[in-house]
Every structure is written in structure tokens, then in C-alpha cells.
C-alpha positions in Angstrom: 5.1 -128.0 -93.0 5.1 -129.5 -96.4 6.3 -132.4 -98.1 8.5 -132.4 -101.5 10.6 -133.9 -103.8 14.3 -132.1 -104.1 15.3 -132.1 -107.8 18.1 -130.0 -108.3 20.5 -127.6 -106.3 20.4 -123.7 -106.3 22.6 -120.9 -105.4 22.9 -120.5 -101.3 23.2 -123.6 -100.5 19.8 -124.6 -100.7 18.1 -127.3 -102.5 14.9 -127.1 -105.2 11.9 -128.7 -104.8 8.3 -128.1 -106.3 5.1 -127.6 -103.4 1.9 -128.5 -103.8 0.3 -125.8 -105.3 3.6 -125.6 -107.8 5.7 -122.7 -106.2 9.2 -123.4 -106.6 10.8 -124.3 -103.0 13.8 -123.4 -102.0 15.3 -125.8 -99.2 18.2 -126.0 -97.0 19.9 -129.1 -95.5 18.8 -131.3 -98.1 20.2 -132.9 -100.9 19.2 -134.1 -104.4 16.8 -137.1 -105.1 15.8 -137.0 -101.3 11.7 -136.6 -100.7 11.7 -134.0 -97.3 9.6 -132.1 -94.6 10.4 -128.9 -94.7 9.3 -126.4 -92.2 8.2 -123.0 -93.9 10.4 -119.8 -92.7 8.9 -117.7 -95.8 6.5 -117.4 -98.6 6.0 -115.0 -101.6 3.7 -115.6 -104.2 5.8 -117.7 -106.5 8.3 -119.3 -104.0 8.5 -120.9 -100.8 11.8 -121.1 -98.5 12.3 -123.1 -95.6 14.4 -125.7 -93.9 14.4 -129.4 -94.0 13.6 -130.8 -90.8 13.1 -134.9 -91.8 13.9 -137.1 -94.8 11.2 -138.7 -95.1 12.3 -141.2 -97.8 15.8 -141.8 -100.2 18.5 -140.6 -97.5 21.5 -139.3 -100.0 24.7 -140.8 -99.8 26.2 -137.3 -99.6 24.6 -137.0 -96.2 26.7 -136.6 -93.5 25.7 -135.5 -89.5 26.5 -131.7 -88.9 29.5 -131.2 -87.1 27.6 -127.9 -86.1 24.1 -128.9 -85.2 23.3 -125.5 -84.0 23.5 -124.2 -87.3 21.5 -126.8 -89.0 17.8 -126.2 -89.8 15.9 -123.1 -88.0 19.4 -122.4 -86.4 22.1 -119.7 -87.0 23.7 -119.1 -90.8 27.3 -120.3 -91.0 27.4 -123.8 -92.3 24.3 -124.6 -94.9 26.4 -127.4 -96.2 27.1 -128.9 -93.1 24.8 -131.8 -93.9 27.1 -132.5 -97.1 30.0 -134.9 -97.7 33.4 -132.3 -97.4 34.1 -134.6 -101.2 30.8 -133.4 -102.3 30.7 -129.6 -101.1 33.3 -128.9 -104.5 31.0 -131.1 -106.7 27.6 -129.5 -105.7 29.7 -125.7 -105.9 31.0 -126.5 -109.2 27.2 -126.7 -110.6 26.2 -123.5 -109.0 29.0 -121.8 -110.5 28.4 -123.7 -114.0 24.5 -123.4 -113.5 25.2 -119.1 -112.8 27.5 -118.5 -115.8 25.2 -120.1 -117.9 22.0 -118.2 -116.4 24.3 -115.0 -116.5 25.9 -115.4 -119.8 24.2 -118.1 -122.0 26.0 -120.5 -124.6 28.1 -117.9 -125.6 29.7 -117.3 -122.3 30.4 -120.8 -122.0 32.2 -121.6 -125.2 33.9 -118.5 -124.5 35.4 -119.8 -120.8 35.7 -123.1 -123.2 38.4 -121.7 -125.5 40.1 -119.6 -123.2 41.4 -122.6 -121.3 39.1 -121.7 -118.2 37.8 -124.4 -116.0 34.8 -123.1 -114.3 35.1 -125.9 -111.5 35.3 -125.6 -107.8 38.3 -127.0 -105.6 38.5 -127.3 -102.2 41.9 -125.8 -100.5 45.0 -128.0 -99.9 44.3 -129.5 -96.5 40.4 -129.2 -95.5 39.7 -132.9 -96.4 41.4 -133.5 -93.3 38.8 -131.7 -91.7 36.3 -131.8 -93.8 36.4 -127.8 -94.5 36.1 -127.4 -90.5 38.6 -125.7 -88.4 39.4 -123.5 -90.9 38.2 -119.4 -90.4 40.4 -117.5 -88.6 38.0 -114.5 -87.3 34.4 -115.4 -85.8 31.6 -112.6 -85.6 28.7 -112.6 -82.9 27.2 -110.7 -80.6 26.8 -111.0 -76.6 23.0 -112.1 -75.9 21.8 -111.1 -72.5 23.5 -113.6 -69.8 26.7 -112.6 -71.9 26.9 -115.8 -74.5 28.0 -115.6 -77.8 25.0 -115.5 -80.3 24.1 -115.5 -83.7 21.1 -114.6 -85.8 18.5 -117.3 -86.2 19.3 -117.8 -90.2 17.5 -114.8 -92.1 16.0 -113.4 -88.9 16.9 -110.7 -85.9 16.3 -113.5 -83.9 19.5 -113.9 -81.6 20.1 -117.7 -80.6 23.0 -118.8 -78.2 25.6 -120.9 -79.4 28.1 -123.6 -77.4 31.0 -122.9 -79.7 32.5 -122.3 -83.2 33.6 -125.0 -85.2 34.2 -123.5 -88.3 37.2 -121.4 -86.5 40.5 -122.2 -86.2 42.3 -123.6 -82.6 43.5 -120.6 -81.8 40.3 -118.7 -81.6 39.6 -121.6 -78.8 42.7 -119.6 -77.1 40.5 -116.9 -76.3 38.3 -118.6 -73.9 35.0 -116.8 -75.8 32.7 -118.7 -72.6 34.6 -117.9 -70.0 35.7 -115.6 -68.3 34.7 -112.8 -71.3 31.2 -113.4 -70.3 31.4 -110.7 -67.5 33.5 -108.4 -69.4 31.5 -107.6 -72.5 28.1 -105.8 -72.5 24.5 -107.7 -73.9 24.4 -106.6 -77.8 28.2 -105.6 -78.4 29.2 -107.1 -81.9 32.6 -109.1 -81.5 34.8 -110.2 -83.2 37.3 -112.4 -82.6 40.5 -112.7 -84.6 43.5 -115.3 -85.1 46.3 -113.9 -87.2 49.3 -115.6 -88.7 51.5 -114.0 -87.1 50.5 -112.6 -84.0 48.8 -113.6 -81.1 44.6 -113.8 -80.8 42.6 -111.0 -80.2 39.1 -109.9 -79.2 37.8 -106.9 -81.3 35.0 -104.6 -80.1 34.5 -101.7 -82.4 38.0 -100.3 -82.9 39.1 -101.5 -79.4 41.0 -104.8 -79.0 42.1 -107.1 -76.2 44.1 -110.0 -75.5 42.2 -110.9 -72.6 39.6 -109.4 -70.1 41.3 -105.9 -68.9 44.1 -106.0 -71.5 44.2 -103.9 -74.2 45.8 -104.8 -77.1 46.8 -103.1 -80.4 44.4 -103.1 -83.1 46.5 -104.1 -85.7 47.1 -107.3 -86.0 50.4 -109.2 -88.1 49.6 -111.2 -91.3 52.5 -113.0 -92.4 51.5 -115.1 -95.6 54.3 -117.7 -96.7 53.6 -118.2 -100.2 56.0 -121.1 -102.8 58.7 -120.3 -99.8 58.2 -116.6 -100.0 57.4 -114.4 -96.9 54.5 -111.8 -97.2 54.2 -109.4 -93.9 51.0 -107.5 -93.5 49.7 -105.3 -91.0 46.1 -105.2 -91.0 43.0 -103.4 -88.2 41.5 -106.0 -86.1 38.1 -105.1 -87.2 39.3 -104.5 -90.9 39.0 -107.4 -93.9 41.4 -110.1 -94.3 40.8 -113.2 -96.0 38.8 -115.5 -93.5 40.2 -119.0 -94.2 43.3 -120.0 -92.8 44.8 -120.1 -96.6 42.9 -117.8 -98.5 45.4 -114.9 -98.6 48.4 -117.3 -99.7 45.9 -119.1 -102.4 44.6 -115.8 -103.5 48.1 -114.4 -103.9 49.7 -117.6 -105.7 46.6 -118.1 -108.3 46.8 -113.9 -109.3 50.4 -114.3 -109.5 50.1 -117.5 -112.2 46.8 -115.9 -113.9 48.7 -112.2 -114.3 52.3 -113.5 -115.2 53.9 -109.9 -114.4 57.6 -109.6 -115.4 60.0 -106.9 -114.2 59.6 -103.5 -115.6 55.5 -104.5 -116.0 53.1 -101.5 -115.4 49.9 -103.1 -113.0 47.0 -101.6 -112.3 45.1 -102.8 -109.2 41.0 -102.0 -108.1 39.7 -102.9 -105.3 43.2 -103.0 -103.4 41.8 -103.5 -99.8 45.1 -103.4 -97.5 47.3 -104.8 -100.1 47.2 -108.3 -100.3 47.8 -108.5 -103.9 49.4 -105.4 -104.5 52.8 -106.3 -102.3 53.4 -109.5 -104.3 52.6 -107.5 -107.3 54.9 -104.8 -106.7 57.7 -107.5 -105.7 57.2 -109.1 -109.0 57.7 -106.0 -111.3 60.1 -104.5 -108.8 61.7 -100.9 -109.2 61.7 -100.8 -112.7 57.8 -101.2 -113.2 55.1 -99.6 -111.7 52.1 -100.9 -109.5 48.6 -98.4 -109.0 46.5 -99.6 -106.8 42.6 -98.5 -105.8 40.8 -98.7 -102.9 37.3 -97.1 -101.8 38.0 -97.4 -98.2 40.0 -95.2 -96.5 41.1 -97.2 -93.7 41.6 -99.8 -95.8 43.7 -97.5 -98.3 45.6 -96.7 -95.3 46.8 -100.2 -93.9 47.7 -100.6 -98.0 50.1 -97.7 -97.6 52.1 -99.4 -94.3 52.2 -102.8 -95.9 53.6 -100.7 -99.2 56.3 -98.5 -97.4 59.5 -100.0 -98.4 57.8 -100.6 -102.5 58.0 -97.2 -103.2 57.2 -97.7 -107.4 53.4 -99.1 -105.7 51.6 -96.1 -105.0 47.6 -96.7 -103.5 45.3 -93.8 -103.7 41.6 -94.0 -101.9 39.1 -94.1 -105.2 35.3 -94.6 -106.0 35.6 -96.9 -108.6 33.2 -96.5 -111.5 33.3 -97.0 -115.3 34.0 -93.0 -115.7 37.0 -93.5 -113.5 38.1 -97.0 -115.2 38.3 -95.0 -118.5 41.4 -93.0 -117.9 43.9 -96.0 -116.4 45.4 -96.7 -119.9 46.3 -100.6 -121.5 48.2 -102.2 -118.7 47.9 -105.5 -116.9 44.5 -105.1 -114.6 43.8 -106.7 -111.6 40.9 -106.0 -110.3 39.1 -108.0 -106.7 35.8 -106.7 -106.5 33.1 -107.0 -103.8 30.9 -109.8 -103.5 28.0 -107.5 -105.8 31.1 -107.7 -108.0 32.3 -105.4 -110.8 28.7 -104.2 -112.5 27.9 -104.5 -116.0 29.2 -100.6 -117.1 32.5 -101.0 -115.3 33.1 -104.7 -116.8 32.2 -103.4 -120.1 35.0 -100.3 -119.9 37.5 -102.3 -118.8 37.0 -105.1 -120.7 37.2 -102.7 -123.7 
């Protein structure tokens, strides 16, 4: 245990802090200008990470009680700003972001957001302040512990800790009765998943297999429809396959690309990191048959859902792709999309398509 100041908030959702000996620490669940106990959970030979267990003195105002204690400190990963007022969650975001273009980029970057109109500031989706960003993700991963209970890792561990529920889902995951009667159908270490579509019923995923309850298999596609300014977007998309996790992502997502892209008909689009075609339908709607949408995707599977949602937009074509600066080189001046993986686009293939 050790006691310290927090000073300033880092990427992660943890807090900064200084030890004793001077190694920076890097806290979770506390909050700026609050003096802490935080239990050590590891040490290198310039930091120190751990978990606050006790304020000890200056309570923030911003602190709020975990609607999810089992993933507060030394429990499962999930919710590291639990602890946090849902109206300050966008405020202490907004600096990470600010505080990592600056690190990434410099002055230069900044003025450069500046006179491009850009607003690096993060806002929470239409609706979550009536939940306080709760009640919101529409698929839930964990796997069976030994009596059969839904667990999740112990935060940064292997360490597999039972949990009571998921708060951070949506109702209809609570549909599924996950600590019922599933208990004595699932097998000790099976990863599940399970998964709340728009616009089809709730599902249990276990590898490729899905079920709508204990002995009845289901489909494993599931039916996305995203409504979107009064606009109806169907998907079908695998159980176990990506979708956008919160409740509104997709429609967000789809509705801010639209705006930022302002594609006209007749456009020419090109698309990376395609996944099942969550951008590329509206896209292709928006230029319709007298443009052109080509869309990339490393992932077959995913490449292949992209070609069912894509069947009746025959002028949006989706091929399966390694995407890389050599291939970026050949697509030619048109409108680029691109939704890269959380390690994002890399410094060779921003630089090609960029130029």
C-alpha cells in the first residue's frame, strides 16, 4: 500500500500520482486533487500501477458510488470510470484526447485541428445521462467459472472472479436469464457471449454456435436494423462477429461519416477497414448507381457478411484486403473513408494516404 497525491488524469482511465521514492503512479478509481491508498497490483522501475482502495483526504465532487462494485478496485475491467460523475466522464475524456494529440503531434498538430474547424472534445451519446452511460452495450463477453457463473478476469490478470450481473448491458441481455437456468448448460471455461440485436431476438453465442435458450439452437446471424435521421439500415451480421457495442454507436457512427464525407450522387468512395458494411451501405445509398463505392476489409468473414448487407447496391463492390501503405498507393484521389482498428492506421499508411 502507499499513500499519494492524484495530480492529473492519464489515458485508461486511471489517475497520476507521484510515490515516495518518485515513480510516477498510475491509479484507478480516483480522481484529481484527492490524497489516496492505493493497493499495488504492479511495479517496474519507473512506475507504479495499482488501485485506489480509500480516500484518505479531499473526496472529489465528481465522485459518485459504482453502480458496478464488482468492477471497482482489484475487481474485473469494464467500468474504470464507474466512480466518476456520468457529466464528468466527457470532461475528463476530452483531456485525454486533448492531452494525446498534443503528446502525439505537438503545437503543430493542434493549430492544425484549430483551423480546420475540428473540435477535439468528447460527447456523451444522446440519451446516457438518463442512465448515466449504464444500460447501454448490447453484447457482454465472459466466461463460465467452475460452478457455471459468469466470470471475468480480475483487471489485468488471468484471475477469473464471479460476477452477480452486468450493468453495463442492455435489458434485453437480462432476457437471457445468464444465472439461470444456463448454468447447467454451458461447460467451466467456454467464452460466451451474449448478444442483443436491434432487430432480432437475444442470443447466446458459443464459438460459432448460437442459442436462444438452453437446447435451442439458433441462427448465428443476427438482424441489425439501424434507423438513422428516419432512414432504415438493415444488417445481417455473425453472432460472434463485430458490431458496434453501444446501443447507438452504429446509427452515430453512420450519421457523423455521412456529415464529415458529404458524398453526392455520382461520387466515387473508397472505404478501409469495411468490417460488415456499416458504413459502406449508407455510403453506397448516398452516391447511388451513378457513383461507385470500394470497400476493404482484412477479414474474411467479415468481408463476407459486407457482401449480404451489399447485395441489392450492386455499384459497392467489397473485396478481402491486407491493408498497408503499398496497397493504399494504387486507390487513386477519391473521397476516403477509412475506420481503422483500435492500433489505428500506422504512421506509413497515414502518410500515403494523406499524401
Amino acid at each position: 500500500m502507499i499513500d499519494i497525491d492524484l495530480t492529473d488524469i492519464a489515458h485508461g482511465g486511471a489517475c497520476v500520482g507521484r510515490a515516495p521514492d518518485g515513480r510516477v503512479v498510475f491509479a484507478r478509481f480516483g480522481l484529481p486533487g484527492e490524497r489516496v491508498r492505493v493497493e499495488v497490483t504492479g511495479e517496474r522501475s519507473s512506475l507504479v500501477r495499482g488501485d485506489v482502495v480509500e480516500v484518505l483526504s479531499g473526496p472529489s465532487e465528481h465522485r459518485v458510488q459504482t453502480a458496478w462494485p464488482e468492477a471497482g478496485p482489484l475487481g474485473v475491467g469494464g467500468a474504470e470510470l464507474g466512480h466518476v460523475a456520468f457529466d464528468f466522464q466527457a470532461r475528463w475524456k476530452t483531456h485525454v484526447l486533448r492531452a494525446t494529440l498534443a503528446r502525439v503531434g505537438g503545437a503543430g498538430l493542434a493549430a492544425h485541428l484549430a483551423d480546420r474547424g475540428v473540435d477535439c472534445r468528447v460527447r456523451p451519446m444522446d440519451g446516457d445521462a438518463r442512465t448515466g452511460g449504464w444500460a447501454t452495450r448490447t453484447r457482454v463477453e465472459f466466461v463460465v467459472g467452475e460452478d457455471g457463473t459468469p466470470s471475468m478476469h480480475r483487471e489485468g490478470t488471468h484471475d477469473l472472479l464471479p460476477v452477480s450481473g452486468f450493468p453495463l448491458a442492455v435489458a434485453d441481455v437480462g432476457d437471457l436469464d445468464l444465472f439461470g437456468a444456463w448454468r447447467r448448460a454451458w461447460r467451466p471455461g467456454q467464452r460466451v457471449r451474449a448478444v442483443a440485436p436491434s432487430g432480432s431476438d437475444p442470443v447466446i453465442a458459443v464459438g460459432q454456435t448460437c442459442w436462444w435458450a438452453p437446447g435451442f439452437r439458433a441462427d448465428r446471424y443476427v438482424r441489425e436494423d439501424v434507423v438513422v435521421d428516419g432512414r432504415l439500415y438493415p444488417y445481417r451480421v455473425r453472432a460472434s462477429g463485430f458490431w458496434q457495442v453501444h446501443r447507438d454507436g452504429a446509427a452515430q457512427l453512420i450519421r457523423t461519416v455521412l456529415r464529415a464525407a458529404r458524398v453526392e450522387p455520382g461520387d466515387g468512395v473508397v472505404e478501409l477497414y469495411a468490417g460488415a458494411g456499416l458504413l459502406t451501405q449508407p455510403l453506397a445509398l448516398a452516391v447511388g448507381d451513378s457513383g461507385g463505392v470500394w470497400a476493404f476489409e482484412g477479414m474474411r468473414e467479415a468481408t463476407d457478411d459486407a457482401r449480404a448487407n451489399l447485395r441489392d447496391l450492386p455499384w459497392a463492390r467489397v473485396q478481402t484486403a491486407s491493408i498497408t501503405a503499398r496497397f493504399a498507393r494504387d486507390l487513386g484521389g477519391r473521397i476516403l473513408v477509412a475506420d481503422p482498428p483500435r492500433s489505428g492506421l500506422g504512421r506509413d499508411l497515414a502518410s500515403t494516404l494523406a499524401a
